[in-house]
N, C-alpha and C positions, 0 to 999 in steps of 0.2 A: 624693193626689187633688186638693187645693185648689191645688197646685203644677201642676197637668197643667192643671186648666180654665184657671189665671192664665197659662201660655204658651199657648195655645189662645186664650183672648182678647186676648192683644197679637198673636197673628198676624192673628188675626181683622181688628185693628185697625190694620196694616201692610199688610195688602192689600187692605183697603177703599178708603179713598182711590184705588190705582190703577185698582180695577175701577170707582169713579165716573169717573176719568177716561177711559177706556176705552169706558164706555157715553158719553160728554158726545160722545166723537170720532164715535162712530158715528151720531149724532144729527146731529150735524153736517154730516156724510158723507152721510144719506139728506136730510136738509132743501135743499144745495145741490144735490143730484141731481134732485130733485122743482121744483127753479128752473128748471134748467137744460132739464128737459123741458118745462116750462111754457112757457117763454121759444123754445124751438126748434118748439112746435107754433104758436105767433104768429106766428113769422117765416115759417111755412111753411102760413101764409092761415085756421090755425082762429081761430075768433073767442075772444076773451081768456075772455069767461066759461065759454066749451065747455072748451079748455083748463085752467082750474081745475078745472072737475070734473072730468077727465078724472085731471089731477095727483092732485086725491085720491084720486081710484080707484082707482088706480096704486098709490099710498103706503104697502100691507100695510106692511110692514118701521114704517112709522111709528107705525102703532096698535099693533104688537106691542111694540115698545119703549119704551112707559110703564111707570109707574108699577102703574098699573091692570092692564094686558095681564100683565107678570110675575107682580103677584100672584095672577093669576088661573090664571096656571099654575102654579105653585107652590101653587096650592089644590086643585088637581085633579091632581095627579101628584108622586108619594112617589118624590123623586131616590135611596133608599136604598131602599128594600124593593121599590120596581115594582108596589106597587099602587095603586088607583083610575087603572088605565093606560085608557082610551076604551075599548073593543072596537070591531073593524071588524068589520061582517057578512062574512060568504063570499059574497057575490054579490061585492063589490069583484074 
């Protein structure tokens, strides 16, 4: 048993690292895209500061992808058993 958790925690630990770098890319990815939208609503006569808010607005993907944002799904939703899952009403 102590042989199974000790492979289990060197995989754990082999694919940590990648999935940091994995999330670091996709941080990347949504920050210059949120530029890129900022900078083409300027060119295209909105005023800089509307544009910013506008980019954050925009930016879900960014606030989901904290720190914070994870753990907070990961607090409210059990990736093994499927429970504390939200419920949606039937009106939806």
């Amino acid at each position: 048993m102590i042989f199974s958790l000790f492979l289990s925690f060197l995989r754990l630990m082999w694919i940590l690292p990648k999935m940091l770098w994995q999330f670091a890319g996709m941080k990347k990815a949504i920050n210059k895209g949120k530029r890129k939208f900022k900078k083409s609503l300027v060119k295209n006569g909105i005023p800089k500061e509307l544009a910013e808010d506008l980019a954050n607005d925009y930016a879900l993907l960014n606030e989901i992808l904290n720190i914070k944002g994870i753990l907070k799904v990961a607090k409210t939703y059990s990736w093994h058993t499927g429970h504390n899952i939200p419920r949606l009403s039937r009106d939806h």
